[in-house]
N, C-alpha and C positions, 0 to 999 in steps of 0.2 A: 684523176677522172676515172670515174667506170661507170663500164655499160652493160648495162640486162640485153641480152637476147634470146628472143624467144621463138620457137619454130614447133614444125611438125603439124601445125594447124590446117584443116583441110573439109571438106565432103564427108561424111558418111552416112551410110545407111543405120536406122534403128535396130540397135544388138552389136552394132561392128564398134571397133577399139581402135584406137589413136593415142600416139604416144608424143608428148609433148616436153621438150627440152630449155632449158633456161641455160643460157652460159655468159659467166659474171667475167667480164675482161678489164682489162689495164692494171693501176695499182692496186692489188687486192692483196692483202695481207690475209686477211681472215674472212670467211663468210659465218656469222651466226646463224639468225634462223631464218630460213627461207620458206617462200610460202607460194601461194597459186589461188587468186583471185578472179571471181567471173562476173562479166557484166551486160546483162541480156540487154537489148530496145526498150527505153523506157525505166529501166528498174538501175536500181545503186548497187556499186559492185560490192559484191561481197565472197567472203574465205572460201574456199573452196577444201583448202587443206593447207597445213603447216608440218615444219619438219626443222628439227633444232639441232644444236653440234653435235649434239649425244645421240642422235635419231632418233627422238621420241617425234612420234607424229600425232595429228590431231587433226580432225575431219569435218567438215559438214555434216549433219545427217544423214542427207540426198545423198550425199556420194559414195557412204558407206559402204564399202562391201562390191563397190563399184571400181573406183578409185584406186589408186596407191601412188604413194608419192615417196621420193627418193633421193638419195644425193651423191655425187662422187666428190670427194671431197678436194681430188689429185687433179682434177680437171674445170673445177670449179663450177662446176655446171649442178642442177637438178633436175629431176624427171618427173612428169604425172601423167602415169601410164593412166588412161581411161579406158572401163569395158562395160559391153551391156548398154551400150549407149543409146540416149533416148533422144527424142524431142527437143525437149525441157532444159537437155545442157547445153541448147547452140545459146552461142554469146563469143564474145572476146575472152579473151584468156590471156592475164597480166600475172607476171611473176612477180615475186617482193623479195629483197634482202636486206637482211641487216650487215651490211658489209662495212670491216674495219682496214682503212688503206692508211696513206703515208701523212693524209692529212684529216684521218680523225676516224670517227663510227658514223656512219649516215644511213638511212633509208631512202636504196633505189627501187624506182619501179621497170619494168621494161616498156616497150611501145603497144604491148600484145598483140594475138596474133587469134585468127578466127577459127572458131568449131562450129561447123552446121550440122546437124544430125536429121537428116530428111528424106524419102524414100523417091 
């Protein structure tokens, strides 16, 4: 069994920064790529940013230059520090992994967790 957790989701005002944490527990042998999905009222969730064993990452548009995304590999967790934050990115915030345990390779999601960006 393993579980996504997600946190650090909160309030904030447009331009302020929120830093948002995924941590992969139980049998985790390996974590591949790991990613960060958002899904506003109404609209289908979609990538926010990716981040593979090697740390090649890979972004939304919108988030460009905004965004970064991260990983510890020792703690099994990943990061997507957000900044410059607008409106437009409140939504839920769901991590993704490709995680390899004792009984196979599978894709988790977590439960995510909320961004409001509103003044």
């Amino acid at each position: 069994q393993v579980l996504l957790v997600e946190s650090g989701g909160g309030l904030v005002q447009p331009g302020g920064s929120l830093r948002l944490s995924c941590a992969a527990s139980g049998s985790v042998l390996n974590i591949n790529y790991m990613a960060w999905y958002s899904q506003a009222p109404g609209k289908e969730r979609e990538l926010v940013a990716g981040i593979t064993s090697g740390g090649t990452t890979n972004y939304a548009d919108s988030v460009k230059g905004r965004f970064t995304i991260s990983r510890d590999d020792a703690k099994n967790t990943c990061y997507l520090q957000m900044n410059s934050l607008k409106p437009e990115d409140t939504a839920v915030y769901y991590c993704n992994a490709e995680v390899e345990s004792y009984i196979g390779e599978y894709n988790y999601w977590g439960r995510g967790t909320q961004v409001t960006v509103s003044s």
